[in-house]
C-alpha positions in Angstrom: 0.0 0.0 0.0 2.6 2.5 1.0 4.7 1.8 -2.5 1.3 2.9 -4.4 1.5 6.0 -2.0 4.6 7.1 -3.1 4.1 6.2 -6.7 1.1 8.5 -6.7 2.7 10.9 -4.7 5.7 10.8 -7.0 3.4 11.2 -10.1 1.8 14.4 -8.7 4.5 16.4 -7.9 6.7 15.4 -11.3 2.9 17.5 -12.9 3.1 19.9 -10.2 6.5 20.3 -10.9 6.6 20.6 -14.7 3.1 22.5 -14.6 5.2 25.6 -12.3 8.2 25.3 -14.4 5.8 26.2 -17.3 4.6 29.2 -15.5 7.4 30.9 -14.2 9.1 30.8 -17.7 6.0 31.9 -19.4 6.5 35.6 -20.3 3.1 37.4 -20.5 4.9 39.9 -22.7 6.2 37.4 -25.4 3.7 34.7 -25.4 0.9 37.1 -26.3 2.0 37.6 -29.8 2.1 34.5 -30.4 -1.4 33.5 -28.8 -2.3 36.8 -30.7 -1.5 35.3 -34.0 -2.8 31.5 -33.0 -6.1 33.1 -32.7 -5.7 35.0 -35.7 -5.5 32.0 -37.2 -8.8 30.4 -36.5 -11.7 30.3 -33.9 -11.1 28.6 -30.4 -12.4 25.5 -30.8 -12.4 24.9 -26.6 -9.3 25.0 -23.7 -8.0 22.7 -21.8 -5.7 21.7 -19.5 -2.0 20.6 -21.7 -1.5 17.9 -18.3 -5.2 17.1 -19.1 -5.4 17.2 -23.0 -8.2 14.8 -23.0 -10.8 16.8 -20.7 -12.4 20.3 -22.7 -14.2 23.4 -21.2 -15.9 25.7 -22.7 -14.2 28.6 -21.5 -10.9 30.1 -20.2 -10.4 30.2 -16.7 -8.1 28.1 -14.1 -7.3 25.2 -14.5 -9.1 22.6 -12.1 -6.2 20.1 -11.9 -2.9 22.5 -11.7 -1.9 25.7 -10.9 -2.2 27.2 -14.1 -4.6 29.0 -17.0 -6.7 26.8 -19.3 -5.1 27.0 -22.9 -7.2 27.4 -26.3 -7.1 24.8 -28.5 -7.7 26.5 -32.3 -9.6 25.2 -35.2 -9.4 25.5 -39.1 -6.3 28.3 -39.2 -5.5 30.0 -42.6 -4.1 26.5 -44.3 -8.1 25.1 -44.1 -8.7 21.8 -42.7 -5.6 22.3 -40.7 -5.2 23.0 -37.1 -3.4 25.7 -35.0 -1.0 25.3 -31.8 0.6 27.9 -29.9 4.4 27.3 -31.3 6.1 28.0 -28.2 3.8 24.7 -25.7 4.5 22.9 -29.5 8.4 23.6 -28.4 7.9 23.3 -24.8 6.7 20.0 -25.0 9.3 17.9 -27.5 7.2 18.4 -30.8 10.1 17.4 -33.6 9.8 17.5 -36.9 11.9 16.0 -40.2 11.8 16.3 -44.0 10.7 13.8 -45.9 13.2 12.9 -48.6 13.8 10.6 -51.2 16.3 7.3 -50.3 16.9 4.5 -51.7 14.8 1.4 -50.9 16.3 -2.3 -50.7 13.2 -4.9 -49.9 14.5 -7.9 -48.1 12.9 -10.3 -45.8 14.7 -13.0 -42.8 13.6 -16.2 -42.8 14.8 -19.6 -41.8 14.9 -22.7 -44.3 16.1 -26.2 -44.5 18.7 -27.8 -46.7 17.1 -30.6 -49.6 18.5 -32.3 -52.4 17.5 -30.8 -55.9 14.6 -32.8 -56.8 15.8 -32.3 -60.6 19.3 -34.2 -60.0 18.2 -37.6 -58.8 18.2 -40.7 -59.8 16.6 -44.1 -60.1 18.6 -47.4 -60.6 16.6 -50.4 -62.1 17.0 -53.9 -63.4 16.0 -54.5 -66.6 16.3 -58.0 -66.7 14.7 -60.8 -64.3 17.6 -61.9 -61.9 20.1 -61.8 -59.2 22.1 -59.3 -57.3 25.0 -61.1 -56.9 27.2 -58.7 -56.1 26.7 -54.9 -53.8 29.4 -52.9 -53.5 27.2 -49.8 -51.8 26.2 -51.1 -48.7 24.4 -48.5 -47.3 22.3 -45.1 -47.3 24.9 -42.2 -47.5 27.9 -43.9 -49.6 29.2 -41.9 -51.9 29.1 -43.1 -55.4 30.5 -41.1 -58.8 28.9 -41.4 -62.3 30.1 -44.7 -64.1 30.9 -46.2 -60.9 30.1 -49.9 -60.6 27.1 -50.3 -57.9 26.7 -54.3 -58.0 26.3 -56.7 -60.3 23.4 -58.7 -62.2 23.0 -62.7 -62.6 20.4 -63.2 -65.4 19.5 -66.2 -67.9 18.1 -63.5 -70.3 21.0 -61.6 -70.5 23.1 -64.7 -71.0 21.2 -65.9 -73.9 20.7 -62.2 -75.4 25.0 -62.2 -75.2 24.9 -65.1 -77.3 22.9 -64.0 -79.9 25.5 -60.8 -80.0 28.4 -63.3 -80.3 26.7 -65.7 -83.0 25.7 -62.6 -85.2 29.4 -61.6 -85.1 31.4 -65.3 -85.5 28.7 -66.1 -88.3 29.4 -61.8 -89.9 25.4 -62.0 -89.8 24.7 -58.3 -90.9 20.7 -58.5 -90.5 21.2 -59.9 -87.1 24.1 -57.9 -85.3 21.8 -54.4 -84.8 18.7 -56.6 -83.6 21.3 -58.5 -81.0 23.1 -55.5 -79.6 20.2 -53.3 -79.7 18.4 -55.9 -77.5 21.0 -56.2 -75.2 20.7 -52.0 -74.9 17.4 -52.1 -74.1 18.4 -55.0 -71.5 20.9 -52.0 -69.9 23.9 -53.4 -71.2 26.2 -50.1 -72.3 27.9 -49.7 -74.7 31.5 -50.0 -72.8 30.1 -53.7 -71.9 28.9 -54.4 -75.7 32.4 -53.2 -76.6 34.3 -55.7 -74.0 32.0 -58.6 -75.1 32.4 -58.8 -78.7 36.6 -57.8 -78.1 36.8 -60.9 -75.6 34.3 -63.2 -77.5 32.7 -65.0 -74.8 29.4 -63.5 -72.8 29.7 -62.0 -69.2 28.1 -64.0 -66.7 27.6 -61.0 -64.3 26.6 -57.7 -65.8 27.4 -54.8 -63.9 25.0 -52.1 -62.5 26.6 -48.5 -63.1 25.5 -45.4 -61.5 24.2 -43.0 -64.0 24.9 -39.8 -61.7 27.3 -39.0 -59.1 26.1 -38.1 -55.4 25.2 -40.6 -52.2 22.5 -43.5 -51.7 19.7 -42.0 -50.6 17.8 -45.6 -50.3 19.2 -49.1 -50.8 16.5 -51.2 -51.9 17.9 -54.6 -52.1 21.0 -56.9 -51.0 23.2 -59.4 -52.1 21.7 -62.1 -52.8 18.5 -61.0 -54.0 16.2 -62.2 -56.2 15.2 -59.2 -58.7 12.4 -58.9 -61.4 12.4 -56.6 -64.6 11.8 -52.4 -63.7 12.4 -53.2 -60.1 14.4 -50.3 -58.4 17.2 -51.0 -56.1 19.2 -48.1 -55.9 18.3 -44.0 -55.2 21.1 -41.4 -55.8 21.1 -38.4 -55.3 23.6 -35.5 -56.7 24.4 -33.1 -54.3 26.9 -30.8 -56.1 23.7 -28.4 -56.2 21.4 -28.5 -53.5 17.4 -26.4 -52.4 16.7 -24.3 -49.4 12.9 -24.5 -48.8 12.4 -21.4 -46.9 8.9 -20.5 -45.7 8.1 -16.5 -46.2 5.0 -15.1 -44.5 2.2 -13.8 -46.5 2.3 -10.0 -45.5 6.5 -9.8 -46.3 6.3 -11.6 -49.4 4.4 -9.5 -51.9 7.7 -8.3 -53.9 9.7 -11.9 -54.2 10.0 -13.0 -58.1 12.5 -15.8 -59.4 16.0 -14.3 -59.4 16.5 -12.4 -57.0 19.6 -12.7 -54.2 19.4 -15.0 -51.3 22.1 -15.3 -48.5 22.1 -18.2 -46.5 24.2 -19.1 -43.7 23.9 -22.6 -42.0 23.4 -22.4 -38.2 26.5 -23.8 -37.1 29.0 -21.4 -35.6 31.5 -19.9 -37.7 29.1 -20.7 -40.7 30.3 -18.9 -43.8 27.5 -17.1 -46.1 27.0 -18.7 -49.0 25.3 -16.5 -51.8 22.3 -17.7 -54.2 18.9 -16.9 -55.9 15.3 -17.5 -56.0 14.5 -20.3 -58.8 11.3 -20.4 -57.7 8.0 -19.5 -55.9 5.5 -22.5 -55.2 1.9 -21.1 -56.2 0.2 -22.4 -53.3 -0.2 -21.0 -49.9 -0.2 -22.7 -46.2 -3.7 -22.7 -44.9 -2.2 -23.2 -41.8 1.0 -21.1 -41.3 0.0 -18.0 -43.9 3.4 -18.4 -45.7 4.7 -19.1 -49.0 7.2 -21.9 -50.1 10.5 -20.3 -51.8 12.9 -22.4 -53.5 16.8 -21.3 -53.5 19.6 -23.0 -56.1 23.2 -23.2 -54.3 26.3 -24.5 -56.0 27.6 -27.3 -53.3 31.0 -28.4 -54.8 32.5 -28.7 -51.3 29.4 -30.7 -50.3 29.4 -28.3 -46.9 25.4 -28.2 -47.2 23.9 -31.8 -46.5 19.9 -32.3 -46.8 18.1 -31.6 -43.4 20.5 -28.7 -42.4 18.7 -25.3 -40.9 19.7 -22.2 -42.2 19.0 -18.5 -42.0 18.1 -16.9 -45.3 18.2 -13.3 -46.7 16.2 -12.5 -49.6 16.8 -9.2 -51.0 15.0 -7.7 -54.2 16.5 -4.8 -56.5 17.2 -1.5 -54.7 14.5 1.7 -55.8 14.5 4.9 -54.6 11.4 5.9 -52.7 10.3 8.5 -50.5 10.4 8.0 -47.3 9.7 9.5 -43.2 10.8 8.0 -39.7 8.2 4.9 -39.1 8.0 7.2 -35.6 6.2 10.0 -38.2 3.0 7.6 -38.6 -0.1 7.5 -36.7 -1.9 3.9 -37.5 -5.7 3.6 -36.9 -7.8 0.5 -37.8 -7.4 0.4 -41.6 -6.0 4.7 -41.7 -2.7 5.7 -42.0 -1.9 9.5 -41.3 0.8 11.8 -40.8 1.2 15.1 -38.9 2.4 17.5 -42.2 4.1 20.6 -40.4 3.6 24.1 -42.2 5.0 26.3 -39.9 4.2 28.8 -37.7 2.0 26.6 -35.6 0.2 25.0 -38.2 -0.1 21.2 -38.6 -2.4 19.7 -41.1 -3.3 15.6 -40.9 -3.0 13.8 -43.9 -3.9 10.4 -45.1 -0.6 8.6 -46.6 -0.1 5.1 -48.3 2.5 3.3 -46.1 4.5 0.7 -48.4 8.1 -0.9 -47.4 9.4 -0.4 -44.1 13.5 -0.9 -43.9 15.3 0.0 -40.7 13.3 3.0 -38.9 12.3 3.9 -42.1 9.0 3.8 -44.0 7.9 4.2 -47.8 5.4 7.0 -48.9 3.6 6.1 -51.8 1.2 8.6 -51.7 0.3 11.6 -49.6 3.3 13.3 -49.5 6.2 14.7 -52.1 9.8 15.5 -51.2 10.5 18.3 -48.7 7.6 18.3 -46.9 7.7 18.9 -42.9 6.4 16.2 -40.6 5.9 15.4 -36.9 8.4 12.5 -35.8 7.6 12.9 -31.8 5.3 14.5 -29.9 2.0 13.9 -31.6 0.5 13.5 -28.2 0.0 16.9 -28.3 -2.3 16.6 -31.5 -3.4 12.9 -31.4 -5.1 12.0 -28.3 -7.9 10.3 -27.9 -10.1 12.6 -27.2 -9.6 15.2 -29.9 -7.6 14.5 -32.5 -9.4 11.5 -33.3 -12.2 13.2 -33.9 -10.0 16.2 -35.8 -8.7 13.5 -38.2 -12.3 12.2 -39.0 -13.3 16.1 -39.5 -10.1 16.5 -42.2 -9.5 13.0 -44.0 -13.7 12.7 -44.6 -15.0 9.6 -45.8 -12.4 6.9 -43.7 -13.4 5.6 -40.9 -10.9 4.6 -37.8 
């Protein structure tokens, strides 16, 4: 109870104190001008208390909550629509204003991703002939394999007999059978490295060897030695990893400005990871129902083989660099679907204006509309115009037809 005492306590005499401070350095002599010309500049819309903005009387007097004079609060000055306040309590009370100028704009967006193997660089190794695996040399998921390397090797009665027919087309020089017999024997996945040792040695290979077509790692071993095997029957996965995917998932709201080609940076999240530099091949059409965010696919070049499937990673995406206008993100007053500024024209006069807020980078925010290049705004103190219970209602006056 006592700590709320002294809070309370301590909150009345930081007013007390800032409301005397105010009225021993007013000078009656100086401050009348310039009340003289704030009233010139429109009718007194009511006074009130600047410790108490959001209660209004009627007329001057005292003020019922410090030791101090009510103050006017002006309406529609010479710049119409706009409102007038006495530029000294502007000053008084931390009102600061900037120029909007023209910068230039870079849209990028954080995200995380995961490492995956490019779908487009894997393959499928399958018998074409009924048989056995009688010999594996890959023995399990991960091994590293190169292109032409021998994976294991085949036992089949077709390809036996489909050899001899290759042989007895050449020992007999029969013209009209030597394509049918080694064109067989290609469909059978015999290449043409084997056709060539065959018909040099003269006698058929018992085993035919199973070759990978690409260079990468086992992603699934399907069979093992020993195995029985029919025709079209998969036994090997591979997958190339010299180039790799980052899924990344980009919400919704951040993502409007992401096309194919653009940069992405990704570093892995191991310490000391290095950044490794690629772009946007692609944008999946569909959207997550569940999560509001868009699938992006990133290419990276992987000759080290430093990026393995399943690693996390953070991603930058950046798009091409525009110049813009732009104000502090401080400058803007958001209400329900509005966006306003405080536009500054001097002298005491501030006129609210509806703007069209675009990319926000930094503590900076795009102006697409509602502003040009050298205008004056409010960054800080728009208290002193936007409280709840006036300005609110000043903004509805000025920017008609919007509704908070």
């Amino acid at each position: 109870m006592s700590t709320r005492v002294n809070i309370l306590a301590g909150v009345v005499l930081l007013g007390a104190g800032i409301s005397i401070g105010w009225w021993l350095n007013r000078d009656p002599a100086q401050s009348t001008p310039a009340d003289a010309a704030a009233s010139s500049a429109g009718a007194v819309l009511y006074w009130y208390d600047p410790m108490r903005p959001e209660v209004q009387f009627d007329k001057p007097g005292p003020s019922p909550f410090m030791d101090m004079a009510l103050v006017p609060k002006y309406g529609a000055s010479v710049d119409e629509g706009g409102i007038a306040i006495n530029p000294r309590m502007a000053q008084n009370l931390g009102v600061r204003t900037t120029l909007v100028v023209e910068a230039s704009l870079a849209p990028s967006v954080t995200v995380t991703g995961t490492v995956g193997v490019d779908e487009r660089r894997l393959a499928v190794v399958t018998t074409r002939a009924t048989g056995w695996i009688e010999r594996l040399d890959v023995r399990a998921t991960g091994d590293p394999v190169t292109r032409g390397q021998r994976l294991g090797a085949l036992y089949s009665p077709e390809l036996l007999a489909a050899q001899e027919e290759l042989l007895l087309a050449l020992r007999t020089d029969d013209q009209a059978l030597l394509p049918s017999a080694r064109r067989r024997l290609e469909l059978l996945g015999v290449t043409s490295e084997q056709l060539d040792r065959i018909a040099r040695r003269g006698v058929p290979d018992r085993q035919i060897e199973i070759v990978a077509p690409i260079g990468g790692i086992v992603t699934e071993l399907l069979v093992r030695e020993g195995a029985s095997v029919a025709a079209g029957m998969p036994i090997v996965n591979l997958a190339d990893l010299s180039r790799v995917w980052v899924l990344a998932a980009v919400p919704e709201a951040q993502g409007a400005w992401l096309k194919a080609g653009q940069t992405a940076v990704v570093t892995l999240a191991s310490p000391g990871a290095v950044p490794i530099e690629g772009r946007v091949d692609y944008l999946y059409p569909e959207l997550s129902a569940e999560t509001r965010t868009n699938r992006v696919r990133i290419v990276l070049e992987n000759d080290r083989l430093v990026l393995r499937p399943g690693m996390s990673a953070r991603v930058i995406i950046r798009g091409e660099s525009r110049t813009a206008l732009v104000v502090p993100s401080e400058a803007l007053i958001r209400s329900g679907e509005r966006t306003a500024i405080i536009l500054a024209k001097g002298s005491g006069q501030f006129h609210p204006v509806a703007v069209t807020a675009g990319l926000e980078q930094g503590d900076q925010t795009e102006i697409r509309s509602g502003l040009k290049a050298g205008d004056r705004v409010v960054v800080s103190g728009q208290f002193l115009i936007d409280s709840e219970a006036n300005l609110r209602g000043v903004l509805d006056r000025l920017l008609p037809g919007e509704k908070p």
